[in-house]
C-alpha positions, 0 to 999 in steps of 0.5 A: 628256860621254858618247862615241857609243858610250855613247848606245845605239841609235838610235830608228831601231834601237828600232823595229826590234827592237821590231817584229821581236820583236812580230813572232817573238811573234805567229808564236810564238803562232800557230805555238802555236795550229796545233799545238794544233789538230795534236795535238787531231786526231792525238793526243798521240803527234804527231811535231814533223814530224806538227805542222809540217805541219799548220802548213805548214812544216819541223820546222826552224820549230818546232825555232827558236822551241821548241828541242825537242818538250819546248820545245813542249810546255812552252810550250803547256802554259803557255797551256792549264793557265793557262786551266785554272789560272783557270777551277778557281781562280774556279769554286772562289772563287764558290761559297758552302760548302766542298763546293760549292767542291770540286764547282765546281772538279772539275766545271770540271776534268774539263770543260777535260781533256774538252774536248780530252784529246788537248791535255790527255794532251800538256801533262800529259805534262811531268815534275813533282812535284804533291806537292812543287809543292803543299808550295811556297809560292812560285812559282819561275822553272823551275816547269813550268806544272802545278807553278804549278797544283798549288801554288795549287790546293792552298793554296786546298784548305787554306785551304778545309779550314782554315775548316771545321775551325775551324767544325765542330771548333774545338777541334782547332786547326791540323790536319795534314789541311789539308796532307795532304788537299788533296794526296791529293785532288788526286791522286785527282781526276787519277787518277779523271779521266785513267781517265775520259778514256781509257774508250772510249764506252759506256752504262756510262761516267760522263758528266761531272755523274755523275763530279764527283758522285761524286768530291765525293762521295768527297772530302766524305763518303769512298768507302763514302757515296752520291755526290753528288746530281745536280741536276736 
């Protein structure tokens, strides 16, 4: 027979952890959206005594549930490149050819970045390896929220390539461009679309269909070809 001491906690304790822990993860989620909303206002520059008081709070707060500023930022940037993550990889997924695929995912890209570029400078702020997430082939527990992102939009890119090189050059079989193109392309729409973001408004910056025009453009056809037509 097992001794009391083997029967665990009571239902009575059950509850109470359960609910205790429902409760830290709905003040974790909350304390998430004010300081999302913090650093859309003030900038990615926000201190943690900046975010707490938006929050009306004490550092202290945030300190407990995130540890750290990088904790806060990790953790946010887990909430904001998901969404991002979903909303390239499905816009990419719908489209019917290749290159409408690349155009769908850039265009949903620079719109998720445009939407908050303060939140977005922040998330992307985190140290990693987009070159080494995209040469991974499976998701790894320390992965930073923008190596998952990188990893699989990259596979999706090579499988992309994979099918039209096998349909427009079947005889080079497997073909190294399918590695390296989706990386160095990745690379070059971050680029591109950080160096957007940071124009200050005037006539002579691109507006958003203007700037996924051109980068498929460049990713299709290569710098010296017209961009991509607008559509009407």
């Amino acid at each position: 027979m097992n001794s009391e001491n083997d029967r665990g906690p009571a239902p009575e304790q059950d509850g109470r952890a359960a609910r205790w822990e429902a409760h830290r993860e709905s003040r974790r989620l909350d304390l998430l959206r004010i300081a999302r909303k913090a650093i859309h206002r003030l900038g990615p520059g926000a201190s943690m005594e900046d975010i707490a008081a938006e929050a009306s709070t004490s550092k202290s707060v945030f300190y407990r549930y995130f540890g750290d500023k990088s904790g806060l930022r990790r953790a946010l940037g887990r909430l904001v490149v998901e969404h991002m993550r979903t909303t390239v990889l499905e816009a990419g997924k719908a489209a019917p050819t290749e290159e409408e695929g690349l155009h769908q995912m850039v265009s949903a890209y620079l719109a998720m970045a445009q939407r908050s570029p303060n939140v977005y400078f922040f998330v992307t702020a985190l140290d990693h390896d987009p070159f080494a997430a995209g040469a991974r082939t499976e998701a790894a527990d320390d992965e930073e929220p923008l190596d998952t992102f990188f990893r699989d939009i990259t596979t999706m890119m090579a499988e992309s390539l994979t099918r039209y090189l096998n349909r427009t050059e079947p005889s080079t079989g497997s073909d190294r461009r399918a590695q390296l193109w989706p990386q160095a392309s990745i690379g070059m729409v971050r680029a591109a679309g950080e160096a957007w973001l940071r124009m200050p408004a005037s006539d002579a910056k691109p507006t958003h269909a203007e700037l996924t025009n051109t980068i498929t453009g460049w990713l299709v056809h290569g710098i010296s070809s017209p961009s991509r037509k607008a559509r009407s």
